[in-house]
VMD Tcl script that draws the C-alpha trace (Angstrom):
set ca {
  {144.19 193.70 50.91}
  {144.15 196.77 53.09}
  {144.13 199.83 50.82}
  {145.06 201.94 54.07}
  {148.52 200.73 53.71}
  {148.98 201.35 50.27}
  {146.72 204.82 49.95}
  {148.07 207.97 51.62}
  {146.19 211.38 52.14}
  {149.55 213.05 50.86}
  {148.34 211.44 46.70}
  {145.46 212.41 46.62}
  {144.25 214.97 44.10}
  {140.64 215.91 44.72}
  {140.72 218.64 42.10}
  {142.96 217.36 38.90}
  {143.70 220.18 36.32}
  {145.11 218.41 33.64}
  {142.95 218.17 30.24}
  {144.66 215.16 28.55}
  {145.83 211.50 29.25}
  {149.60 212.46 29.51}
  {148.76 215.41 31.35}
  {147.05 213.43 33.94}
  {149.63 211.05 34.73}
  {152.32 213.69 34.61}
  {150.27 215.87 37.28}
  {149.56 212.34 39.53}
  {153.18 211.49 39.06}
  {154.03 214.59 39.91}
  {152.25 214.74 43.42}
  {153.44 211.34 44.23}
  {156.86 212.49 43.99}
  {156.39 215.30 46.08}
  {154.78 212.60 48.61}
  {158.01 210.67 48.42}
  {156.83 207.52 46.84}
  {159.16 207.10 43.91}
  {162.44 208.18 42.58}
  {162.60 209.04 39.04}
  {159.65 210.56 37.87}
  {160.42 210.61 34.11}
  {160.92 206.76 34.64}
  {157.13 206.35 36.31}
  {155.65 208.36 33.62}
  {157.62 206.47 30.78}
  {156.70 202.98 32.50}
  {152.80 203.96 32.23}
  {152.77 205.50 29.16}
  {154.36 202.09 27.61}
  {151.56 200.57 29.13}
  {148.65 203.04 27.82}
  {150.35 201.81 24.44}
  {150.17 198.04 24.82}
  {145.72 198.65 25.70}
  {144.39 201.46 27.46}
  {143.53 201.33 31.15}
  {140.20 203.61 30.55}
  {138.00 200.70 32.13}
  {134.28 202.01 32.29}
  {131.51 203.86 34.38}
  {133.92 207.38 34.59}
  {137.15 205.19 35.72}
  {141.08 205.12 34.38}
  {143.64 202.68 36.50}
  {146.77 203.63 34.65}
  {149.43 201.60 36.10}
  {152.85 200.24 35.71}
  {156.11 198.79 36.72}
  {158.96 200.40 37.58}
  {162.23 200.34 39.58}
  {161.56 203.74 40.28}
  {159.61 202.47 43.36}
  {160.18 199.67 46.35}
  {156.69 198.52 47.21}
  {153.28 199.00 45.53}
  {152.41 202.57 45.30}
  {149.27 204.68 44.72}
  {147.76 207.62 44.10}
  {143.80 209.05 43.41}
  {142.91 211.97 41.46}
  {139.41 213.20 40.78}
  {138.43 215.38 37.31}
  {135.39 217.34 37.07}
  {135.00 217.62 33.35}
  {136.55 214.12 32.40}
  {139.38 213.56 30.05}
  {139.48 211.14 27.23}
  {141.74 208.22 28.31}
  {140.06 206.23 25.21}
  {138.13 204.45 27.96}
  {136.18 200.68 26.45}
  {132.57 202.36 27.18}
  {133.55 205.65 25.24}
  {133.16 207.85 27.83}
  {135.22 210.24 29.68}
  {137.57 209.22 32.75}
  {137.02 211.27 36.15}
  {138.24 208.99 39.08}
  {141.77 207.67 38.22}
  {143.50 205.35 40.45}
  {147.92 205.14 39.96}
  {149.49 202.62 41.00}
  {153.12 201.21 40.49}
  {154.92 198.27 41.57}
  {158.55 197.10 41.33}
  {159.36 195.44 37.78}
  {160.15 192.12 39.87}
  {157.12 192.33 41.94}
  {153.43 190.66 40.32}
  {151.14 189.24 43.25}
  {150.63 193.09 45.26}
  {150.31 194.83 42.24}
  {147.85 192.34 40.54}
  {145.48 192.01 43.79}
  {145.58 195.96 44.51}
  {143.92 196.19 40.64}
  {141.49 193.36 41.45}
  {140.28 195.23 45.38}
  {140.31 198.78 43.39}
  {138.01 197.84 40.28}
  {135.79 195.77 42.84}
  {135.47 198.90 44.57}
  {134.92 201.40 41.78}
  {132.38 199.00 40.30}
  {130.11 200.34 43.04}
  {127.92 203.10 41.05}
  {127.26 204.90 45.28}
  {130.45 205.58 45.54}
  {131.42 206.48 42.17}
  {128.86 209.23 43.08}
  {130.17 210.35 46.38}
  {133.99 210.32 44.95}
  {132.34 213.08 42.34}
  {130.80 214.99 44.97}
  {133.44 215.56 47.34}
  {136.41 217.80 46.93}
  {137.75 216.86 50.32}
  {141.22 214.61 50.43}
  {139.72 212.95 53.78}
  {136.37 212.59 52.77}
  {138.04 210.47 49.21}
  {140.78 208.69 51.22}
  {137.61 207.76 54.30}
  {135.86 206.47 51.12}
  {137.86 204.16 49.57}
  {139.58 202.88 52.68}
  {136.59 202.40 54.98}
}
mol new
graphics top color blue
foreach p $ca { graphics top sphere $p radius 0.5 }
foreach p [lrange $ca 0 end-1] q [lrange $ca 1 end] { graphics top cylinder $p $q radius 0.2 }
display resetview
């Protein structure tokens, strides 16, 4: 899968300010609307909310893929934020999130949505570039990153 074509410079939050789970998604909603990518934003933060519910998407090692599907959105959509501190997003090793990862596909749409997950947590399982996502606060430097 090519993460260029999914990943745009114009979501990407280098800088988060948000200090809580629904606060993050609402800020990274937020900035995807403004990049055009979706239509209805209370929808998008509704649809991954519901999700949080069903089993949180804190994974491990600093990392949070909330996700969901909506019809607020044509294709598979994404959108990377980066938090200094961390937030709790009751993650399964305990500790706090900083690199989350949105993404949203249509509600009639599984294969895209399913593979971007599986190429994004391959990625992120790389403890080097877990590091250099933390150390940058440039959008091109994060985008170069995870699409090189």
């Amino acid at each position: 899968m090519n993460l260029k074509k999914i990943l745009t410079r114009d979501s990407i939050l280098p800088e988060l300010t948000a200090d809580t789970k629904q606060g993050v998604i609402e800020e990274m909603v937020a900035a995807m609307s403004v990049a055009g990518k979706l239509t209805d934003c209370a929808a998008v933060v509704q649809a991954i909310l519901d999700r949080e519910e069903k089993m949180s998407t804190g994974m491990q090692n600093g990392v949070a893929i909330p996700h969901g599907k909506t019809n607020a959105v044509d294709e598979l959509v994404a959108a990377v934020a980066i938090h200094r501190r961390g937030v709790d997003f009751a993650a399964m090793d305990g500790k706090r999130s900083h690199i989350f990862i949105i993404t949203l596909s249509p509600e009639n749409r599984t294969g895209p949505h399913i593979q971007f997950l599986a190429e994004i947590s391959k990625l992120l399982g790389r403890q080097e570039l877990r590091e250099k996502l933390l150390k940058t606060t440039s959008t091109d430097e994060i985008f170069d990153l995870l699409t090189a």
